[in-house]
C-alpha positions, 0 to 999 in steps of 0.5 A: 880318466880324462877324454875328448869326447865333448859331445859324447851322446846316449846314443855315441855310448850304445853304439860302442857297447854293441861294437864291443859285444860284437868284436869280443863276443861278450859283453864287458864284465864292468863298466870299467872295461867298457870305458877304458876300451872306449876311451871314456870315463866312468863319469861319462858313462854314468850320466847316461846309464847307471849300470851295463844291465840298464843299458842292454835294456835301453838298446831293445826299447831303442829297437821298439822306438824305431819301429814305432817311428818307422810305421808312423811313417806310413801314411796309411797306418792310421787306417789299419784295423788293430791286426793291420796295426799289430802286423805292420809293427812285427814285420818292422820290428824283426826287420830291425833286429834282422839288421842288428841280427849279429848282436841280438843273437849274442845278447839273447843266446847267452842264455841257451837260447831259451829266454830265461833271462827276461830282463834285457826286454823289461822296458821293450815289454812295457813300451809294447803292452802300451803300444797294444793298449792304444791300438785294441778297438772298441769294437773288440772290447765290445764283442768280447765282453759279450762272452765275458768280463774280459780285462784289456790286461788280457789282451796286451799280456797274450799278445806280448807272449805272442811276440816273445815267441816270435822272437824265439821263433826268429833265434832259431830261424835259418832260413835264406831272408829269414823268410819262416820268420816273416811267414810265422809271424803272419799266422800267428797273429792271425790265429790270434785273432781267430781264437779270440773271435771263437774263445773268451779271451781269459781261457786264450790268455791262460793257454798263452801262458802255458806255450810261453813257459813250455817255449821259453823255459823248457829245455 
């Protein structure tokens, strides 16, 4: 298929893929659909992404690094303690999703609302259990490991649960701003913090695990 688009960009392709979710409420059944809708060809397509599942994955990690650009942003970041941190990406994080509200709640409902399919937030995963490990303080590390040999894994593994439920939490929140939202994501992460102060880390890992497969897998 011949086209016009000389300067057609990773980002030109994301933006038509999110308009076409949200227009036909679903998304294209191949990349075929996609382009011919589009006015693309296949090959354009391919030189950026090698099927429509790794190109849903790439629009949460864009989400993620927006996020990441934006809390850079504030000149005062770098002297939050890691709950600041953790807290300072939340907020932003859900804001950028309350933006894209629209198109996230097509993209992850289509599951019944229960996450199951995990995979469209892989890569959102990965760049947020790094995002964790770069900002755990050595002063946890330090008090923990005096109730036990306790893994960083630990931490980025609950915390990622911790957002995953969040994100759960915000599929279901109705009300006006989504304030609950803003509100639950404030007391979760503190309670995070309190428990891992008052429990070792691993019983607080195995115990996020369990909310996580009755919150998100239950029916």
């Amino acid at each position: 298929m011949a086209t016009k688009n000389a300067t057609l960009t990773k980002d030109a392709i994301v933006s038509m893929y999110m308009n076409y979710v949200l227009e036909h409420d679903e998304k294209p059944k191949s990349v075929y659909q996609f382009s011919k809708q589009n006015s693309i060809s296949e090959t354009e397509f391919y030189n950026f992404f090698g099927t429509i599942e790794s190109l849903e994955k790439e629009i949460f990690k864009i989400f993620f690094d927006n996020t990441f650009q934006l809390i850079q942003k504030d000149e005062n970041y770098e002297s939050y303690d890691m709950k600041g941190k953790l807290l300072s990406f939340n907020f932003t994080f859900f804001e950028l999703l309350t933006a894209n509200r629209s198109y996230v709640l097509l993209a992850l409902k289509e599951h019944g609302n229960h996450l199951k399919s995990l995979m469209q937030l892989s890569s959102l995963r990965t760049h947020y259990i790094q995002f964790v490990s770069g900002i755990i303080s050595e002063e946890m590390i330090v008090k923990q490991e005096k109730l036990q040999n306790i893994q960083e894994k630990a931490i980025q593994e609950s915390f990622w649960v911790q957002l995953v439920l969040t994100m759960k939490f915000w599929l279901d929140d109705s009300s006006p701003a989504l304030e609950k939202t803003d509100i639950y994501i404030e007391k979760s992460i503190n309670t995070a913090f309190e428990l891992m102060n008052a429990f070792p880390l691993d019983s607080l890992f195995d115990f996020g695990k369990f909310l996580f497969k009755e919150k998100i897998y239950s029916k």
